[in-house]
GUDOMI-580046 format. One record per residue (C-alpha): residue in one letter; y negated, x, z; residue number from 0. Coordinates in pm, 1 decimal, decimal comma. Example, Ala and Ser with C-alpha at 12.3 -4.5 7.8 and 13.67 -1.06 7.14 Angstrom:
BEGIN
@type = A	north = 450,0	east = 1230,0	up = 780,0	seq = 0 $
@type = S	north = 106,0	east = 1367,0	up = 714,0	seq = 1 $
END
This chain:
BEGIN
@type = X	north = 3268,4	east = 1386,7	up = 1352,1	seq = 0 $
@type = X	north = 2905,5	east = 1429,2	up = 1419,8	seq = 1 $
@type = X	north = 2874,3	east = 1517,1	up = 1043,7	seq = 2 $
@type = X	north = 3001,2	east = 1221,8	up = 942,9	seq = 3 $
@type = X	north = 2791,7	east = 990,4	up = 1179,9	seq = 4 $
@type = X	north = 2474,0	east = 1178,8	up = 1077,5	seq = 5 $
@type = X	north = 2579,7	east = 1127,7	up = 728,1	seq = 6 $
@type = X	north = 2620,7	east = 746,9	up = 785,7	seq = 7 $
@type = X	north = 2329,7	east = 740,8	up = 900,7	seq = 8 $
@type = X	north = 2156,0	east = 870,8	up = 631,5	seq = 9 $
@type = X	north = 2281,7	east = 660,8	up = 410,4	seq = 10 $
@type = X	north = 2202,0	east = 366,2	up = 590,0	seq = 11 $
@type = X	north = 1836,1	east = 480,9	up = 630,1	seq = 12 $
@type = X	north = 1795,9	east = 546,5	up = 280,7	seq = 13 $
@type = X	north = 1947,6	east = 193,7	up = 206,9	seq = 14 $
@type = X	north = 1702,6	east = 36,5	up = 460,0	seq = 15 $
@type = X	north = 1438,3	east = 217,6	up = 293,6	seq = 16 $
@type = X	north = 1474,1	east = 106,7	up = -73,6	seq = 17 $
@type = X	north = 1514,5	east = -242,5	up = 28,1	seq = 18 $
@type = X	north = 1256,5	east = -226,1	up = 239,0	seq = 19 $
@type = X	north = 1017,3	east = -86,5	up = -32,6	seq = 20 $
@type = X	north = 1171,2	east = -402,5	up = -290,0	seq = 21 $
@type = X	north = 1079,9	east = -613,7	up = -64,8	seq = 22 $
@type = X	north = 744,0	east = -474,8	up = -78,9	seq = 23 $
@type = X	north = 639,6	east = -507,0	up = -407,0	seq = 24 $
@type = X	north = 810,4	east = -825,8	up = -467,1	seq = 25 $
@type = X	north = 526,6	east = -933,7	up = -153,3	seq = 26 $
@type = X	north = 232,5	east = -775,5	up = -311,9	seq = 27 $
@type = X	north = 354,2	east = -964,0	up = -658,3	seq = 28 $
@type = X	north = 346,0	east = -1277,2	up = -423,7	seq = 29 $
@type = X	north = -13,6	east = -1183,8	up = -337,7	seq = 30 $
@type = X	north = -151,8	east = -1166,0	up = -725,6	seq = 31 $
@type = X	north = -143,7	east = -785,9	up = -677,2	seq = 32 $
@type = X	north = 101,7	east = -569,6	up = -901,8	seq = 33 $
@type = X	north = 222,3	east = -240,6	up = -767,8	seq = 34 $
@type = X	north = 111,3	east = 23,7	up = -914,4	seq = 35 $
@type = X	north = 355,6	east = 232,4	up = -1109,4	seq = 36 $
@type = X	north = 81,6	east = 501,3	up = -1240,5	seq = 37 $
@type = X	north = -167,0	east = 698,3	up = -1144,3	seq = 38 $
@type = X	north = -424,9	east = 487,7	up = -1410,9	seq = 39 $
@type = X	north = -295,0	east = 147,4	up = -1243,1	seq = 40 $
@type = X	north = -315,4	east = 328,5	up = -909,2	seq = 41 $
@type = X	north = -683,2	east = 394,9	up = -932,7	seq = 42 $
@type = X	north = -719,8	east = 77,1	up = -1046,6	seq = 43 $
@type = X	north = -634,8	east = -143,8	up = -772,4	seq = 44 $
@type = X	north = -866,3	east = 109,9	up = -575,4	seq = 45 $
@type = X	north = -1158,1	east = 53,3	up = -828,8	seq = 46 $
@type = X	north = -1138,7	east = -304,6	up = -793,8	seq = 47 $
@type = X	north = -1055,8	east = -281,5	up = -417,8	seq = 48 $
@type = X	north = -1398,9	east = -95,6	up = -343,6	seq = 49 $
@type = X	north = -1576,1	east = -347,0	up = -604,1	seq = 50 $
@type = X	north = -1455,0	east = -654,3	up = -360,7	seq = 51 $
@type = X	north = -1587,9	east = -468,5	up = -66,6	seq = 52 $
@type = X	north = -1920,8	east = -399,8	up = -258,8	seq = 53 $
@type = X	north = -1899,1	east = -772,8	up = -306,6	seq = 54 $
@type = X	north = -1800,1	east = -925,9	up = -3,5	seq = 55 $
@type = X	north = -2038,8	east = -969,5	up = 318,7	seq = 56 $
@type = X	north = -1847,6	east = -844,1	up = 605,3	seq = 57 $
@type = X	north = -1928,8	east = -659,5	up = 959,9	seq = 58 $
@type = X	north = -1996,5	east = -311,3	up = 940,0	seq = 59 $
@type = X	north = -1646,1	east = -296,2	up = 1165,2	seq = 60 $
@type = X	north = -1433,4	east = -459,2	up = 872,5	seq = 61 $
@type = X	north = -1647,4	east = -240,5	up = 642,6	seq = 62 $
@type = X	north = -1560,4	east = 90,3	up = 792,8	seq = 63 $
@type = X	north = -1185,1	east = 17,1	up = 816,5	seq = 64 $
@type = X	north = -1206,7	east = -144,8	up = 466,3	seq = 65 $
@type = X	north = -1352,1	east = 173,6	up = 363,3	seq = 66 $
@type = X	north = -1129,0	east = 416,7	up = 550,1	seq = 67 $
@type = X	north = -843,0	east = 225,6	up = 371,6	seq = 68 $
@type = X	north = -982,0	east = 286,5	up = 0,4	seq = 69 $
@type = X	north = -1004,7	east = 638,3	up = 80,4	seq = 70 $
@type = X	north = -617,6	east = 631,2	up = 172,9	seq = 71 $
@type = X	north = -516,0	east = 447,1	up = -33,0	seq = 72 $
@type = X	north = -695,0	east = 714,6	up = -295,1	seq = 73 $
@type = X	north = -534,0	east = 981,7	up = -124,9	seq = 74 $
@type = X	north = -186,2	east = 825,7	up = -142,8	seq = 75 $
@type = X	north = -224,7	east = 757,8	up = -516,9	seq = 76 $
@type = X	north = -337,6	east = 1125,5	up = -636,0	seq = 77 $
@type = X	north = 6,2	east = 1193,5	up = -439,7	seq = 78 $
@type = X	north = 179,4	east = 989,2	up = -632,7	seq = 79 $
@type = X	north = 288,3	east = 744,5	up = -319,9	seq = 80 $
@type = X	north = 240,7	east = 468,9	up = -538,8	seq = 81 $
@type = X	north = 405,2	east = 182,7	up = -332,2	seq = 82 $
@type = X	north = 211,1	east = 288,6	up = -2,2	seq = 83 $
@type = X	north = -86,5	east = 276,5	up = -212,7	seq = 84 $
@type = X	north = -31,8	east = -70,3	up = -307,3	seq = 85 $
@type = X	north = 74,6	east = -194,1	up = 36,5	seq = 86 $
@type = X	north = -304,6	east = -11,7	up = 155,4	seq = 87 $
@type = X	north = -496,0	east = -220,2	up = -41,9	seq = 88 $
@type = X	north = -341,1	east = -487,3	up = 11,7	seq = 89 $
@type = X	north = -388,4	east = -465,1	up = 375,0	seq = 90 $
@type = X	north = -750,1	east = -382,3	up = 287,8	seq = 91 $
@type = X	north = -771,0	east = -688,9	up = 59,3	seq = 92 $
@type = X	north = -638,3	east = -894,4	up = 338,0	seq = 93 $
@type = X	north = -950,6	east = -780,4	up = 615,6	seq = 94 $
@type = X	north = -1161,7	east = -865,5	up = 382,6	seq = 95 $
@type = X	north = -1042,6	east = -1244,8	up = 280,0	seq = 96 $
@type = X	north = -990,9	east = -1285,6	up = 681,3	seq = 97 $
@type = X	north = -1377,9	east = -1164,7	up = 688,8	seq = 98 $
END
């Protein structure tokens, strides 16, 4: 019995987590961003993520989080956590249009 409810569980966990990571990407296409799928497409949206910040005037506040976020969402892509990646810069992208 209690095998059977952990197993359920499970299941429905896993479900909730692939849906939740298609819905996801199909918000960062929404935003003009395309997940990355790759390590090369990875480090791009970082590159270009850091080149906004370079680009945009913001608070030294949104600046330190912005940056703190790049270096995540780096660290997320040389593991190969592609979608979190994407959903970090987005986030990062998105302090930095509020700013």
């Amino acid at each position: 019995m209690f095998f059977t409810a952990l197993r359920t569980a499970l299941f429905a966990a896993l479900a909730l987590a692939s849906v939740s990571t298609a819905a996801s990407a199909a918000g960062n296409a929404n935003r003009g961003i395309a997940p990355a799928t790759d390590a090369k497409t990875c480090g791009q949206l970082v590159k270009d993520t850091r080149e906004m910040l370079n680009e945009t005037e913001v608070t030294e506040d949104v600046d330190k989080q912005v940056e703190a976020m790049i270096k995540e969402a780096s660290a997320q892509c040389k593991a190969s956590d592609f979608g979190k990646a994407t959903d970090t810069v987005v986030q990062a992208r998105a302090l930095l249009t509020k700013e």
